[in-house]
N, C-alpha and C positions, 0 to 999 in steps of 0.2 A: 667353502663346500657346503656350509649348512643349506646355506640362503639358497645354491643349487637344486638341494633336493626336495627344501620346502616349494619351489617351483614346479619343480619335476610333479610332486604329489597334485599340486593345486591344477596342471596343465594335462594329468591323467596320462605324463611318459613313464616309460620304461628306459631309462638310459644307462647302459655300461658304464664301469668305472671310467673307461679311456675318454668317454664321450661329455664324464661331468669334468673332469679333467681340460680338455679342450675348451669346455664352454667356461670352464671358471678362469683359463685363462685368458681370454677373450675378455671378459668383462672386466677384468682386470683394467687391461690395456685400455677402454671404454673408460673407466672409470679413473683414470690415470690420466687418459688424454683432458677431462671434465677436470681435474683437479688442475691442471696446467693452464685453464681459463681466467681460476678465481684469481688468478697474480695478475690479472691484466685490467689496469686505473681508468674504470669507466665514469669517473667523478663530473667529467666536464663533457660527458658524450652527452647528444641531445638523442630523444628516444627517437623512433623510427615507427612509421607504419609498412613502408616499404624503401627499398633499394633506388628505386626509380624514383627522379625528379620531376612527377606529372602530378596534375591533381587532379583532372576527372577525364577520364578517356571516352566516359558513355557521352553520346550524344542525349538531347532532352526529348525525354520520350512523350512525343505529340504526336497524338493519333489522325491519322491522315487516309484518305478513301485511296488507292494509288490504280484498283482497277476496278473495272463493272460487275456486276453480278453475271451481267451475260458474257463478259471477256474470261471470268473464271472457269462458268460454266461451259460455254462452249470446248474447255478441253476433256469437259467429265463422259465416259462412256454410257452414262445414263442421269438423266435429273428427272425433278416433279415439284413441281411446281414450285423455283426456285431454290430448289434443294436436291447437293448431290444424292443420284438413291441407288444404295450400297446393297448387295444381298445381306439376308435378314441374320441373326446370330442365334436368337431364342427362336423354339417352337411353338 
């Protein structure tokens, strides 16, 4: 219950007795489940970066032209002189 309300202070709550009560038993349980891990003989486990069997899923990023300047602009509601032109933001 300490380690509750030294939380409580650091976090700036106001909690009822019922409510440090609940949370301590809670972290109990939390910490109980964590204590149930350390029994289990990871001696021969190889480390992991991930779960999945992949090893590079991005493609290689080569920069490639794919449209025109006039294919892009042709969709903009206004350009100038090769450039979309947007209403202004500053005055």
């Amino acid at each position: 219950m300490l380690a509750i309300k030294k939380y409580e202070s650091m976090a700036m709550l106001d909690l009822s007795e019922e409510e440090r009560e609940e949370i301590g038993r809670r972290l109990d349980a939390m910490v109980s489940g964590f204590e149930a891990l350390e029994h289990i003989d990871v001696d021969d486990a190889e480390p992991l970066v991930t779960v999945l069997d992949l090893r590079n899923v991005m493609r290689e990023d080569v920069a490639k032209k794919q449209f025109s300047t006039e294919e892009i602009l042709a969709n903009a509601p206004e350009e100038y002189n090769g450039y979309f032109k947007v209403p202004g933001t500053l005055e």
